[in-house]
Every structure is written in structure tokens, then in C-alpha cells.
N, CA, C and O of each residue as an XYZ file, in Angstrom:
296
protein
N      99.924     59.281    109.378
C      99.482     57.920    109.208
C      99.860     57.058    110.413
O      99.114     56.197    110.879
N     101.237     57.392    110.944
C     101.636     56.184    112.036
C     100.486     56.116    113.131
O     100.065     55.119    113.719
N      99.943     57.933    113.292
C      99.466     58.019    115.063
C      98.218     57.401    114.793
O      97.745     56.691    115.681
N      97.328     57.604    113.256
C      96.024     56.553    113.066
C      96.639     55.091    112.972
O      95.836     54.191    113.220
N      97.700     54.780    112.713
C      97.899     53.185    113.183
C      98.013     52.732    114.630
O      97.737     51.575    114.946
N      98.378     53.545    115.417
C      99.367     53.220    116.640
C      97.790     53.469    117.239
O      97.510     52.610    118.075
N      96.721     54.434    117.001
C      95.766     54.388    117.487
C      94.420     53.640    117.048
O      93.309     54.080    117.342
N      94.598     52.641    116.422
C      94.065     51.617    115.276
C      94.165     50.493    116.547
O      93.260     50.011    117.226
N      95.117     50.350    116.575
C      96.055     49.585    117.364
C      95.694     49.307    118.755
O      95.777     48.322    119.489
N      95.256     50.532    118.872
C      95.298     50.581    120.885
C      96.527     50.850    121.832
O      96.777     50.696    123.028
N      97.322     51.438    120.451
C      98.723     51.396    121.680
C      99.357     53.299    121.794
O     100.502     53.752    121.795
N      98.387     53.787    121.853
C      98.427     55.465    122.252
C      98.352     55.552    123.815
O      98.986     56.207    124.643
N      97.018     54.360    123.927
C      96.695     54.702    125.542
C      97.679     53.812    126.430
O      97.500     53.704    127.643
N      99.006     53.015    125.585
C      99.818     52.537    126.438
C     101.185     53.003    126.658
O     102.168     52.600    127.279
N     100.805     54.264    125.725
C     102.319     54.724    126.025
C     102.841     55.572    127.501
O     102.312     56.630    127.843
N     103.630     55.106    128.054
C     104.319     56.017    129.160
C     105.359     57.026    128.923
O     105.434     57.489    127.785
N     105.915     57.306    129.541
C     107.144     58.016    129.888
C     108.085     57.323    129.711
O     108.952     57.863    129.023
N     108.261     56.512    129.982
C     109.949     55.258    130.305
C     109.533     54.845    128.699
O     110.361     55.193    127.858
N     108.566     54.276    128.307
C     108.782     54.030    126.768
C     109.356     54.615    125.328
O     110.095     54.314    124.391
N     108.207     56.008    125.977
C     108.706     56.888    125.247
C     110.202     57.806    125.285
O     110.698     58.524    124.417
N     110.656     57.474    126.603
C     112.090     58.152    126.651
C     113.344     56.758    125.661
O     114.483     57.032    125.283
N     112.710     55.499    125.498
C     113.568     54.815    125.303
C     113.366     54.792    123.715
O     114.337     54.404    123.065
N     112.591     55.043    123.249
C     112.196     55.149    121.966
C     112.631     56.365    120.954
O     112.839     56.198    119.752
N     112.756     57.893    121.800
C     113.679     58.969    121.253
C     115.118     58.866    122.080
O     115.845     59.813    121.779
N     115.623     58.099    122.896
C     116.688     58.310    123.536
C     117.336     59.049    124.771
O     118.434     59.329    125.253
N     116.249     59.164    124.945
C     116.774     60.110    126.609
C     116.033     59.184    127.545
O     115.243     58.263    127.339
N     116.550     59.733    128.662
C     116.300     58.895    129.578
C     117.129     57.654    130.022
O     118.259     57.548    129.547
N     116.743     56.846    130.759
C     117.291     55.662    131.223
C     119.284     55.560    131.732
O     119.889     56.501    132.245
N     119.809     54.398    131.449
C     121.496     54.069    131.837
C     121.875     55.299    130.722
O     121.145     55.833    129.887
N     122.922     55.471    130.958
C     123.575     56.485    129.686
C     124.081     55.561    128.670
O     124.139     55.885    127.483
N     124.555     54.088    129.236
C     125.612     52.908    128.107
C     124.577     52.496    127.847
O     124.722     51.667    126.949
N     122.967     52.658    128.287
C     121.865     51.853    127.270
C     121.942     52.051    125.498
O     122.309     53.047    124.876
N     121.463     50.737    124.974
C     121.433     50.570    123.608
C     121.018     51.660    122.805
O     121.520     52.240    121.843
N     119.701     51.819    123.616
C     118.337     52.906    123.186
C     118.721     54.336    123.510
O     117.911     55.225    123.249
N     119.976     54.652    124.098
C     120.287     55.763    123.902
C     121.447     56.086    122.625
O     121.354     57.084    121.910
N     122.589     55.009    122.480
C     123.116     55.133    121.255
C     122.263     55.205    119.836
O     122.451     56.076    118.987
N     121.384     54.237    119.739
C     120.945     53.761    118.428
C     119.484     53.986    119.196
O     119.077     52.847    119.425
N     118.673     54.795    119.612
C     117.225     54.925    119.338
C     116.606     54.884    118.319
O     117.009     55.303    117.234
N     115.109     54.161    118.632
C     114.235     53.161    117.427
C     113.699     54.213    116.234
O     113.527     53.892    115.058
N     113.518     55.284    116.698
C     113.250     56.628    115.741
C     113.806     57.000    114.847
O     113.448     57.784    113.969
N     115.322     56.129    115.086
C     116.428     56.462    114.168
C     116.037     55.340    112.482
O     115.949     55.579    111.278
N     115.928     54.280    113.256
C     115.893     53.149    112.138
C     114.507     53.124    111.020
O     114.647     52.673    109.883
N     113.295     53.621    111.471
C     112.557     54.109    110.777
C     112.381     55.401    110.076
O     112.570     56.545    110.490
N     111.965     54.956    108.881
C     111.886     56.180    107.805
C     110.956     57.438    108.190
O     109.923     57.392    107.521
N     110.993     58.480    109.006
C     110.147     59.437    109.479
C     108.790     59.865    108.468
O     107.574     59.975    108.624
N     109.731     60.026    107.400
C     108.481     60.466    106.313
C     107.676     59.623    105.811
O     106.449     59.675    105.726
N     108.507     58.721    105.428
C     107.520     57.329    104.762
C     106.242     57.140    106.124
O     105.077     56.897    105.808
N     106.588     57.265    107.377
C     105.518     56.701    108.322
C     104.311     57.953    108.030
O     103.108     57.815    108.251
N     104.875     58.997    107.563
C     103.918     60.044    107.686
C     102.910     59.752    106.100
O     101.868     60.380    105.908
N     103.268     59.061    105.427
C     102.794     59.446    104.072
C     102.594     57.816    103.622
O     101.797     57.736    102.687
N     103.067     56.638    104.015
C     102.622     55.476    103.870
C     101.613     54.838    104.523
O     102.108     54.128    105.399
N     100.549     54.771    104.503
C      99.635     53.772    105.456
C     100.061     52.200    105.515
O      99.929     51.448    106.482
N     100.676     51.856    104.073
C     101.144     50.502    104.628
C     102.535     49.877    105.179
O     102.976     48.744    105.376
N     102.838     50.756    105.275
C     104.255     51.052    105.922
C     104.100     51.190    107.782
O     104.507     50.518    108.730
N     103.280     52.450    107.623
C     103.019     53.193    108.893
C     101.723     51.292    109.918
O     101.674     51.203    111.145
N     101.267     50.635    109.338
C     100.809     49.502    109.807
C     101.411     48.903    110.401
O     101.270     48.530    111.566
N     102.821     48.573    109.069
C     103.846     47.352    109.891
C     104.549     47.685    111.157
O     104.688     46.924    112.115
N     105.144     49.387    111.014
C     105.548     49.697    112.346
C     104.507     49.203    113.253
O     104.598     48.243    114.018
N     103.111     50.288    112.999
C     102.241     49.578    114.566
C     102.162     48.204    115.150
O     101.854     47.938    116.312
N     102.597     47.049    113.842
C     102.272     46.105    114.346
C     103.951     45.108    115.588
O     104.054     44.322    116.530
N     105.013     46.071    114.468
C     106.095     45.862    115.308
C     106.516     46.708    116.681
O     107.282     46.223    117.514
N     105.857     48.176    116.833
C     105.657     48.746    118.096
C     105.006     47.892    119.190
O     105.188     47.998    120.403
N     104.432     47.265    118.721
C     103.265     45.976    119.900
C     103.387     45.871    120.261
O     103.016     46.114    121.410
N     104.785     44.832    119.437
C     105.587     43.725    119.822
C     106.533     44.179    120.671
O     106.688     43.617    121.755
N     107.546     45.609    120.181
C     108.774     45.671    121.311
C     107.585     46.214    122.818
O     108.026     46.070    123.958
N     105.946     46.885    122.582
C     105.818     47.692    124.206
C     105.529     46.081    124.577
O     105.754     45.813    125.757
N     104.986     44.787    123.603
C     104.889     43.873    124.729
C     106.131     43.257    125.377
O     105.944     42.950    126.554
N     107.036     43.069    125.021
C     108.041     42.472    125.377
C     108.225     43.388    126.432
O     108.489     42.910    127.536
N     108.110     45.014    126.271
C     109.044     46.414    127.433
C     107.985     45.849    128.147
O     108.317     45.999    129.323
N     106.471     45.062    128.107
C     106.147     44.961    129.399
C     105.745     43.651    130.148
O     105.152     43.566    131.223
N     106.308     42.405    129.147
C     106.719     41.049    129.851
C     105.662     40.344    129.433
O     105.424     39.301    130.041
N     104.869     40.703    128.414
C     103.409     39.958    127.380
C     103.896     38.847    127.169
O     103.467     37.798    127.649
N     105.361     39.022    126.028
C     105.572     38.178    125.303
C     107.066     37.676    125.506
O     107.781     38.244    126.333
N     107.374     36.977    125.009
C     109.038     36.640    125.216
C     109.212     35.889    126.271
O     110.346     35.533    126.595
């Protein structure tokens, strides 16, 4: 359900490398936030797989953190 939201969305064709390393935790400073507490952690894995209205709100809060990771908003 998430990857038909995230691709609902338009935000498949914005994902990079640096996002996606900060989002499972590798990559980047080693004392970064996103490597202690990565965002993969705080969401329910299964529920995204098996909720559509669940798996929405993430897409709509993924947006928000790639706009901010890329200076849209904030």
C-alpha cells in the first residue's frame, strides 16, 4: 500500500540516495539523528503494508520531511 501511495504522490521519482540512506540509517555523520533513531523505525511496517489509510498519511508526511530535505518548505 505505502509504494501505491508514495507513487500516488509523485514522490518515487524523488527519491535519491542521501534520502534514502537517511531514512533506513546508513549513511551520512555517524552522531546524525537519522542514524540513531531512523524514520523506518517509528512507523508501523505492517500496518503501511496492509492499511491504505494509514499508508496515505505517511505519503503525505514523507512530502513534507523530502520537502523540507530539499528547502520547499520551512
Amino acid at each position: 500500500m505505502i509504494l501505491l501511495a508514495l507513487w500516488r504522490r509523485g514522490l518515487l521519482g524523488r527519491i535519491d540516495r542521501e534520502k534514502l540512506g537517511y531514512f533506513f540509517g546508513v549513511g551520512g555523520d555517524a552522531l546524525a539523528l537519522s542514524r540513531q533513531y531512523p524514520m523506518w523505525r517509528i512507523l508501523g511496517v505492517l500496518r503501511l503494508l496492509v492499511d491504505l489509510r494509514y499508508a496515505r498519511a505517511v505519503g503525505r508526511w514523507l512530502e513534507y520531511r523530502m520537502n523540507l530535505f530539499d528547502g520547499a518548505e520551512g
